[in-house]
Residue frames as a rotation matrix with the C-alpha (Angstrom) as fourth column:
UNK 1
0.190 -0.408 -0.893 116.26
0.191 0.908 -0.374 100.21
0.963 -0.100 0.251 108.91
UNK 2
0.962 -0.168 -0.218 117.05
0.191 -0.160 0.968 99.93
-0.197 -0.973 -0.122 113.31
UNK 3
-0.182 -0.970 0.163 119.84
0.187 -0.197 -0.962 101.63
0.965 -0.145 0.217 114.27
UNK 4
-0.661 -0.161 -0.733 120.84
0.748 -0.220 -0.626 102.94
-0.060 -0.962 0.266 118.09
UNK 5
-0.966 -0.052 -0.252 119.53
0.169 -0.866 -0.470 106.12
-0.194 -0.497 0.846 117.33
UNK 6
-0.485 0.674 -0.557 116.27
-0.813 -0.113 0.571 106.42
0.322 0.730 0.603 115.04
UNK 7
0.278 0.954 -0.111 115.05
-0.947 0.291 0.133 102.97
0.159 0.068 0.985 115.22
UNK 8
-0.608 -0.776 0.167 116.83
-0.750 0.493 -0.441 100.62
0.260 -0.393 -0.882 118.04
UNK 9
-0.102 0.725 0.681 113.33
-0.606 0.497 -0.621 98.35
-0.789 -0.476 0.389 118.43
UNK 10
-0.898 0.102 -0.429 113.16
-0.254 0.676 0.692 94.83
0.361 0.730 -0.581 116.60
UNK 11
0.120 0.936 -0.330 109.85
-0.774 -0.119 -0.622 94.38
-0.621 0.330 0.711 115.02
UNK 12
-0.284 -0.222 0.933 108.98
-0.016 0.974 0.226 91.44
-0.959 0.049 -0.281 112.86
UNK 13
0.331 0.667 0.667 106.94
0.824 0.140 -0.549 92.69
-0.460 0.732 -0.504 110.60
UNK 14
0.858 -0.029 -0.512 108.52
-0.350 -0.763 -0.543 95.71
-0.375 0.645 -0.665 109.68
UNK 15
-0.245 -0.946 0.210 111.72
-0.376 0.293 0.879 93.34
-0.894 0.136 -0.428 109.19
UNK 16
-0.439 -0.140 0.887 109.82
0.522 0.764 0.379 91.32
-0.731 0.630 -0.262 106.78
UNK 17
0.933 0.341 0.117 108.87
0.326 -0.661 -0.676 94.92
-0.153 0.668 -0.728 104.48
UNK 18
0.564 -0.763 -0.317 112.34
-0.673 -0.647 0.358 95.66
-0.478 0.012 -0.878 104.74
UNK 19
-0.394 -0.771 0.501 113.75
0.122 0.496 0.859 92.81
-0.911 0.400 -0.102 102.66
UNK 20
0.483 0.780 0.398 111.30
0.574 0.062 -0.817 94.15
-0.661 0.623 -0.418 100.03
UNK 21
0.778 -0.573 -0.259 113.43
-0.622 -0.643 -0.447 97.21
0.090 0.508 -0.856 98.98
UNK 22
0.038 -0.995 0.097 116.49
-0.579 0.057 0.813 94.99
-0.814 -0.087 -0.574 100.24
UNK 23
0.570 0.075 0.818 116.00
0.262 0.927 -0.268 92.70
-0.779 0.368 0.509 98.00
UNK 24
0.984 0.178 0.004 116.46
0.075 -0.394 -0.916 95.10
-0.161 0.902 -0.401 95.13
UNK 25
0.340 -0.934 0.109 120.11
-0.939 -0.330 0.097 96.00
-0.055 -0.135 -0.989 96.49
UNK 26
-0.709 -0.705 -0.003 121.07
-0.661 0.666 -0.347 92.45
0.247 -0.244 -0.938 97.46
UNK 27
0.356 0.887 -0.295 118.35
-0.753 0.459 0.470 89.63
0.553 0.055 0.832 97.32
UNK 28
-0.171 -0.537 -0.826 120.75
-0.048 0.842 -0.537 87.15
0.984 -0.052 -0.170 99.01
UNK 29
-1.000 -0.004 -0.010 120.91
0.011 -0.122 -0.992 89.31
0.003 -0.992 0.122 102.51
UNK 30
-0.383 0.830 0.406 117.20
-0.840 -0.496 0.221 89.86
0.385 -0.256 0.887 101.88
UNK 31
0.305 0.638 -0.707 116.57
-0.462 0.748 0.476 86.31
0.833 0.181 0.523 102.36
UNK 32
-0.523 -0.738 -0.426 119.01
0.248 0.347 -0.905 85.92
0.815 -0.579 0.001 104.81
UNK 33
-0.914 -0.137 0.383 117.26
-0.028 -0.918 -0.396 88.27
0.405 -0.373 0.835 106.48
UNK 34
0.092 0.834 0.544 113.91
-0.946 -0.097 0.309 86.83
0.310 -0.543 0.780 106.32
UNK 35
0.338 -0.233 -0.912 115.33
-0.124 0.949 -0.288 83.41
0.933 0.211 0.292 107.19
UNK 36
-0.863 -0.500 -0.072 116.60
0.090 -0.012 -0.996 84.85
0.497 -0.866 0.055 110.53
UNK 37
-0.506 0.783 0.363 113.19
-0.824 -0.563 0.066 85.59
0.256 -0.266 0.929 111.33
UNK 38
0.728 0.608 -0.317 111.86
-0.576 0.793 0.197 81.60
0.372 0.039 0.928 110.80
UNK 39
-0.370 -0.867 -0.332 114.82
-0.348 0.461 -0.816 80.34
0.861 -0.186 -0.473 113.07
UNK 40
0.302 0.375 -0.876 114.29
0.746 0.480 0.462 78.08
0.594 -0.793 -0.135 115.77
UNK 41
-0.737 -0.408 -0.539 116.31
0.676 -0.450 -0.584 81.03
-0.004 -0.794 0.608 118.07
UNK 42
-0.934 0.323 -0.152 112.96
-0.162 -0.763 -0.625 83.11
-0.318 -0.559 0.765 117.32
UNK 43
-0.298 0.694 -0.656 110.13
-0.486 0.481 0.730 80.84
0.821 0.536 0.194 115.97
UNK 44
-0.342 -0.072 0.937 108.88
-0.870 0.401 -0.286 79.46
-0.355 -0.913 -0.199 118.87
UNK 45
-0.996 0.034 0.083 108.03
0.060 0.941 0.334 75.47
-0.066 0.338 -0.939 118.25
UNK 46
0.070 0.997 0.033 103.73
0.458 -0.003 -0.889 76.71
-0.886 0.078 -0.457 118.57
UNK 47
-0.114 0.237 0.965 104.85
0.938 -0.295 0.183 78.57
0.328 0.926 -0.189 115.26
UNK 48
0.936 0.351 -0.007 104.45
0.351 -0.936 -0.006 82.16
-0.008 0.003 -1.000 117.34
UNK 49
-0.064 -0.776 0.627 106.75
0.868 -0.354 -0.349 84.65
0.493 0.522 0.696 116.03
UNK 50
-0.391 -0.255 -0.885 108.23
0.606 -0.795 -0.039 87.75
-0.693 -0.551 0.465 118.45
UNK 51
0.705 0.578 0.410 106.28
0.697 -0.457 -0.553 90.50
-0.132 0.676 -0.725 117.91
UNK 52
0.244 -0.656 0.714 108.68
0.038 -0.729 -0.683 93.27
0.969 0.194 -0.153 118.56
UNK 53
-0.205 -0.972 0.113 110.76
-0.066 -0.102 -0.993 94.28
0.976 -0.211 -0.043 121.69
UNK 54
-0.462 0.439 0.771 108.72
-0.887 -0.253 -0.387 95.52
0.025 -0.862 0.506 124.65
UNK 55
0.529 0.798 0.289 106.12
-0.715 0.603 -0.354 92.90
-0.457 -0.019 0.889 124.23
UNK 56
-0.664 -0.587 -0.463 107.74
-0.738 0.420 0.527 89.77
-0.115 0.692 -0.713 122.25
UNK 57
-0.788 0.543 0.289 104.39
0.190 0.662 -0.725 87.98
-0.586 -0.516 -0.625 123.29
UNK 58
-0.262 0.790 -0.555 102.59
-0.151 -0.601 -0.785 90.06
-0.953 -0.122 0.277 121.77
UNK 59
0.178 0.322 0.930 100.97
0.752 0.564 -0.340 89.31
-0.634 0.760 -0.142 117.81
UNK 60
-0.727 -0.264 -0.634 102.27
-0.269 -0.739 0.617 91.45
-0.632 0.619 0.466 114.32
UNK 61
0.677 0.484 -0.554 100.26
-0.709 0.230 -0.666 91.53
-0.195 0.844 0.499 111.16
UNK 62
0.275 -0.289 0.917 101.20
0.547 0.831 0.098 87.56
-0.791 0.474 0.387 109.16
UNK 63
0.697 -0.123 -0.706 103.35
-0.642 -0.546 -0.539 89.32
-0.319 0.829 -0.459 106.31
UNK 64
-0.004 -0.993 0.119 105.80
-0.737 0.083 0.671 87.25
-0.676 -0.085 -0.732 105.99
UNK 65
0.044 0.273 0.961 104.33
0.739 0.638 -0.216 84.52
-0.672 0.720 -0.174 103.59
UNK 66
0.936 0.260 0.236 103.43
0.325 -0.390 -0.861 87.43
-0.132 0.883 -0.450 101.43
UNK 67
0.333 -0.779 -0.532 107.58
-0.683 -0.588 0.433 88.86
-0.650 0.219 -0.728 101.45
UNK 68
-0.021 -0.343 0.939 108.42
-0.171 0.927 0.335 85.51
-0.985 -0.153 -0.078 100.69
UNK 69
0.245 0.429 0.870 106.61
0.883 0.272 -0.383 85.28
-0.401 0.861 -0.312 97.81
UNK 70
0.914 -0.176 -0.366 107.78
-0.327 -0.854 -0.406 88.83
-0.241 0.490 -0.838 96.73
UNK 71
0.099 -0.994 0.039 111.26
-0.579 -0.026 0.815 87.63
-0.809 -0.103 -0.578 97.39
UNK 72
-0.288 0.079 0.954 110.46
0.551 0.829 0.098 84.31
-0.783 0.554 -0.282 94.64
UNK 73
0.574 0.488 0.657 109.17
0.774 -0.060 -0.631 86.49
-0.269 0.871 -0.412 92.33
UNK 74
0.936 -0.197 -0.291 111.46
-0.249 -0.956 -0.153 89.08
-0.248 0.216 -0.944 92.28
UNK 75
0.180 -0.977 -0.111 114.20
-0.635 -0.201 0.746 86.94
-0.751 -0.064 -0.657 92.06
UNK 76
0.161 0.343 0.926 112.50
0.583 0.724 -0.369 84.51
-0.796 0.599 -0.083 89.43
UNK 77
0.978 0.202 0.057 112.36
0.158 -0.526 -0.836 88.10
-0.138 0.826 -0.546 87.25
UNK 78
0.614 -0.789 0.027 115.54
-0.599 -0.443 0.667 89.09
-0.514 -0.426 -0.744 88.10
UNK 79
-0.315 -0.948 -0.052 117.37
-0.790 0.231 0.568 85.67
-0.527 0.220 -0.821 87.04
UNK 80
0.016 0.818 -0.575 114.89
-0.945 0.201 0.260 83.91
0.328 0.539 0.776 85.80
UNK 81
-0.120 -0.322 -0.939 115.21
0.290 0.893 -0.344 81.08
0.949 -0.314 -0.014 88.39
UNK 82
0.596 0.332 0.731 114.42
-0.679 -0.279 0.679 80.73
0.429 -0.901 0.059 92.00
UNK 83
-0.757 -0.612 0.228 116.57
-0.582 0.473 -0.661 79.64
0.297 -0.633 -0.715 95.21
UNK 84
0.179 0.416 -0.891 113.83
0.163 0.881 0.444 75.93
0.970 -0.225 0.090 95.50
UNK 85
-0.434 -0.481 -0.762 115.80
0.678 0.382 -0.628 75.54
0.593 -0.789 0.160 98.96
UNK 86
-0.977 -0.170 -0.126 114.79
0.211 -0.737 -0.642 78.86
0.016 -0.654 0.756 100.30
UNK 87
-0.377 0.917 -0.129 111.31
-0.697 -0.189 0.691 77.78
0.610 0.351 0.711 99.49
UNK 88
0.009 -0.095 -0.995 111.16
0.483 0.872 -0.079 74.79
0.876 -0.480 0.053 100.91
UNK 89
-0.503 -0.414 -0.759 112.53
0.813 0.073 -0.578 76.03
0.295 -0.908 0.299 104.39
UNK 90
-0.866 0.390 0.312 110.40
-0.470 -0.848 -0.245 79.06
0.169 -0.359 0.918 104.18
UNK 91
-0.164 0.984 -0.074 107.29
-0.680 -0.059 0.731 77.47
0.715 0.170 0.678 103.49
UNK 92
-0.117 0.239 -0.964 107.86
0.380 0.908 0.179 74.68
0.918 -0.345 -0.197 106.05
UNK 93
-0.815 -0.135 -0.563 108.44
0.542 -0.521 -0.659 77.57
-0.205 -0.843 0.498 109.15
UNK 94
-0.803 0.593 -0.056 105.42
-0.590 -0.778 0.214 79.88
0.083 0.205 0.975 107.65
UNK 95
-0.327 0.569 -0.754 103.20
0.181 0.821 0.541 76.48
0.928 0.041 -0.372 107.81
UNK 96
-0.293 -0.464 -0.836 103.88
0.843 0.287 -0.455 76.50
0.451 -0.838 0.307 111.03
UNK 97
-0.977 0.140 -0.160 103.55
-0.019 -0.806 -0.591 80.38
-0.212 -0.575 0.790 111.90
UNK 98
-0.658 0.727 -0.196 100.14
-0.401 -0.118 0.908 79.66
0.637 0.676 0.369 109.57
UNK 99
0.025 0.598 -0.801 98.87
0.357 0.743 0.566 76.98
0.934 -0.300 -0.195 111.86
UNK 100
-0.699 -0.122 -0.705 99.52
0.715 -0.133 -0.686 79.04
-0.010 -0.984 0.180 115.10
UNK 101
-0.948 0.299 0.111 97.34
-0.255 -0.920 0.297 82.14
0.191 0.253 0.948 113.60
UNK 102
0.008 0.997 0.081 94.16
-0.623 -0.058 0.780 79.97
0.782 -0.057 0.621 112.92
UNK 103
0.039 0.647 -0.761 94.30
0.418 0.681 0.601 78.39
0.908 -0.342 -0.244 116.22
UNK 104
-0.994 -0.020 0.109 94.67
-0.046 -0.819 -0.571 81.61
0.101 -0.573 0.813 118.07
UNK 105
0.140 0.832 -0.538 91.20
0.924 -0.304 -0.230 82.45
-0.355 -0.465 -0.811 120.34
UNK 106
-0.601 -0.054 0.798 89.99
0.135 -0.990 0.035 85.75
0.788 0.129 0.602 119.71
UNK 107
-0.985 0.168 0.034 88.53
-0.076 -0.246 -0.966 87.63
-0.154 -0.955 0.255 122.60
UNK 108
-0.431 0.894 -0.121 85.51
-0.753 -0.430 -0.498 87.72
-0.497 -0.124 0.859 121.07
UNK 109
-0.398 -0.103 0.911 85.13
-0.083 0.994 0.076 84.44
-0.914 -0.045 -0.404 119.67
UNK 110
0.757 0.618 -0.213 84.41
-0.386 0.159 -0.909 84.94
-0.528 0.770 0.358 115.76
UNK 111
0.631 -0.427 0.648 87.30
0.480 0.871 0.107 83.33
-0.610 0.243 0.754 114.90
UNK 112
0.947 -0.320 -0.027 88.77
-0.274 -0.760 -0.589 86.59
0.168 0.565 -0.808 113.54
């Protein structure tokens, strides 16, 4: 997890592997957690998502659909029931981060 000393740099993508174990401890903050990620204060409105400090311009692996879905399924086993709402609002901000990816140029133009 970032701290001051070890690991003071926010990253996006390693936030959204870290609600994977959190989840296990506390599935609420894990969502919280990726929910702070798909805020307007760091979603930009094209759907890019800060990559990580130095560079916030710059592009992470798209994990976050896939935590998501870990989070839903782990908490579907867990209580047999899912937070609907926290679907909803994810899946409408991950649209979004979805539809900035495939209309991203690559440098080399295969559409990678």
């Amino acid at each position: 997890m970032p701290d001051k000393w070890e690991y003071p740099w926010y990253a996006a993508w390693d936030l959204a592997f870290h609600t994977l174990p959190l989840s296990i401890v506390d599935p609420d903050f894990a969502k919280q957690q990726m929910e702070l990620m798909l805020r307007g204060l760091y979603l930009h409105p094209s759907g890019q998502m800060p990559a990580y400090e130095w560079n916030f311009s710059d592009v992470n692996p798209p994990v976050h659909a896939a935590a998501t879905l870990f989070l839903h399924r782990f908490e579907q086993a867990l209580h047999g029931e899912t937070d609907i709402d926290f679907l909803k609002t994810a899946f409408s901000k991950l649209l979004l981060n979805f539809t900035w990816w495939v209309n991203r140029k690559d440098r080399f133009g295969k559409n990678v």
